[in-house]
N, C-alpha and C positions, 0 to 999 in steps of 0.2 A: 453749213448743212452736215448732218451728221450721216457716217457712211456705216448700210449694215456689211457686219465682217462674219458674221457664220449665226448660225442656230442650232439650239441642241435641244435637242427630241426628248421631251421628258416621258420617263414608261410609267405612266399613272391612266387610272381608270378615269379619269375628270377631264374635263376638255373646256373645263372653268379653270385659265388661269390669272386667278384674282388674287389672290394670295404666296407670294411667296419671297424670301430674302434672299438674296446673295453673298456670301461671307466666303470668299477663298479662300481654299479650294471646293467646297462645301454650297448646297443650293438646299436650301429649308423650303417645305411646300406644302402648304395646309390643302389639306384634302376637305372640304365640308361635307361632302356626299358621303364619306366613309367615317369624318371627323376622326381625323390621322395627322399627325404630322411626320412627312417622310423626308428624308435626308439623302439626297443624290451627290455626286461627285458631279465635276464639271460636262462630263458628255454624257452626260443625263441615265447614270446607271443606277439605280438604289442600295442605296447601301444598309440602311436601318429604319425602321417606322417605329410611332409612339402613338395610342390610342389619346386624342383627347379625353380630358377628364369628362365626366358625364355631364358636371354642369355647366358648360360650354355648350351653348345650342347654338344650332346652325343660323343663327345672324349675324357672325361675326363678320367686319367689314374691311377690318385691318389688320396685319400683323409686322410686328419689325423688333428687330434685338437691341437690347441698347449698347454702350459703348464698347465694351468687353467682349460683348455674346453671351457674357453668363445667364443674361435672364430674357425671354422672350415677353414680349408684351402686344395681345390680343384686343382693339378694342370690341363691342358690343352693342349694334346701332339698335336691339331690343328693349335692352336692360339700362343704356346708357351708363356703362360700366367699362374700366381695362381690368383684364385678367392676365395679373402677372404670374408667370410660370419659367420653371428652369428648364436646359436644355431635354431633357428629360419625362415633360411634360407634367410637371408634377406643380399643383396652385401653390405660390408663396403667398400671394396676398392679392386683393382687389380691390380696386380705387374705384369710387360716384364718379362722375362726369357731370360739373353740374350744368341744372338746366339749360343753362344760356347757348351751350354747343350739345345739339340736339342732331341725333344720328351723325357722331362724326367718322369722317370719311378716309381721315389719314393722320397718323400720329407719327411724331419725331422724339426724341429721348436723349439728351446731350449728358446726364449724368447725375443734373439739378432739376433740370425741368421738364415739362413736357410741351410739348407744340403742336397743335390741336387745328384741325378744320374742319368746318361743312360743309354740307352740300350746297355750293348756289352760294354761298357766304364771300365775300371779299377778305373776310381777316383772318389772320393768323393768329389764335389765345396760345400766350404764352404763361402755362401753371405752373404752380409750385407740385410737388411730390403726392401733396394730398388733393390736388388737381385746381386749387383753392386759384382763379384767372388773378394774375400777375398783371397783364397788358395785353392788350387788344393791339395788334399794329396790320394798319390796312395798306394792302397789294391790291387794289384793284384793277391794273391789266392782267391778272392770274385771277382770279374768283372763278369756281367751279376745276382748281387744278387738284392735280395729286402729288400732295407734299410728302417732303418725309427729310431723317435727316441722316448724315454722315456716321457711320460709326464712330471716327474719333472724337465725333461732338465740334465738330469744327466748323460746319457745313452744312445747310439746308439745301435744301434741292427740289424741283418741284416740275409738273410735265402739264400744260393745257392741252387736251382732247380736241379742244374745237380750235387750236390755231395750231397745233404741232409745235408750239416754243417748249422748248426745258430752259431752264434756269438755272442755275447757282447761284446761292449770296454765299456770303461770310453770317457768323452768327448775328450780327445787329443788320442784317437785311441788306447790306454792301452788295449790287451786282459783280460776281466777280466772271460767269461767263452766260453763254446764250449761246443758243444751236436750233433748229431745226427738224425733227424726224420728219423724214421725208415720207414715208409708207406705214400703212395701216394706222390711221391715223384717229379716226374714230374709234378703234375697236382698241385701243389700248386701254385696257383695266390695274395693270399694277407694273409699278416700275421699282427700280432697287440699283443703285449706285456706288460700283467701286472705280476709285482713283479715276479715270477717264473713259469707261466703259461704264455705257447705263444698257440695262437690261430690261426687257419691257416684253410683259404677259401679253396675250393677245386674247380678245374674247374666242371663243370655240374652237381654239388652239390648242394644243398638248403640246408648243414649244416655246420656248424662251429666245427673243431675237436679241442678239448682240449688237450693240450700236457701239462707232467711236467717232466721240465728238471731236470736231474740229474746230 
């Protein structure tokens, strides 16, 4: 069972927290109402914002940095598209999505690939760079979760809404733990994971709740 250990009060206009990464010392947090990416410190004070670029429209569903931090990657359940951008918020480049994973719901980024889900879907598409599906590999007591993966590329990680499990594997899908969040259970919309602390949005929330698994 995982225990929460504190919450930090993010100062944003949004009470949608659906989007947002954790990189310590550092909380990244896409604003869609204002199409902002702001930049807090840990007790949730702002320290820097970046306007979205303009063609970014408000369907983005996902965002998370890949291994480094150097580059942010947005995906787009409109256009079915990722929009890669650097810290900075500025487009390096944009990848199709192709058809097969349609409106996906959470992308992971180890360095080489990317790792793709749906909504409702059992499987995890594992692509190449040009998003080009590698392997399909089915989870189905996770179907309908929110994936996403470790910054060092080591780790996937993943949270189901309707049973309260988080997971961890190793990169070839190896369970390496399981836990529990015990409260708000339903209303978690975005989660983001360092070292043994997972962090988890709450819908109509403006705080970030700290969990430490056990």
């Amino acid at each position: 069972m995982a225990t929460l250990i504190r919450t930090i009060p993010i100062n944003t206009n949004t009470t949608y927290a659906n989007l947002f990464i954790v990189i310590e010392p550092l909380i990244y947090w896409i604003n869609i109402n204002t199409s902002e990416l702001s930049v807090f410190n840990m007790a949730g004070i702002l320290i820097q914002y970046f306007p979205l670029p303009d063609e970014i429209i408000r369907t983005v569903n996902f965002a998370g940095f890949n291994t480094d931090g150097k580059y942010l990657y947005i995906t787009d359940g409109f256009l079915n598209r990722i929009w890669v951008l650097d810290t900075r918020c500025n487009i390096i480049r944009t990848v199709d999505i192709p058809p097969a994973i349609f409106n996906p719901v959470s992308l992971g980024h180890d360095g080489k690939y990317y790792y793709l889900t749906q909504l409702g879907d059992p499987y995890i598409y594992k692509c190449d760079t040009s998003c080009n599906i590698i392997k399909s590999i089915l989870v189905p007591a996770m179907a309908g979760s929110l994936w996403a993966c470790t910054h060092n590329g080591k780790y996937l990680y993943c949270y189901n809404p309707h049973t309260a499990e988080f997971k961890m594997f190793d990169i070839n899908f190896t369970l390496i733990l399981s836990s529990i969040i015990p409260v708000y259970v339903d209303d978690i919309t975005s989660i983001s994971f360092n070292n043994l602390f997972l962090y988890c949005g709450i819908l109509n929330r403006s705080n970030i709740y700290v969990y430490r698994l056990n």
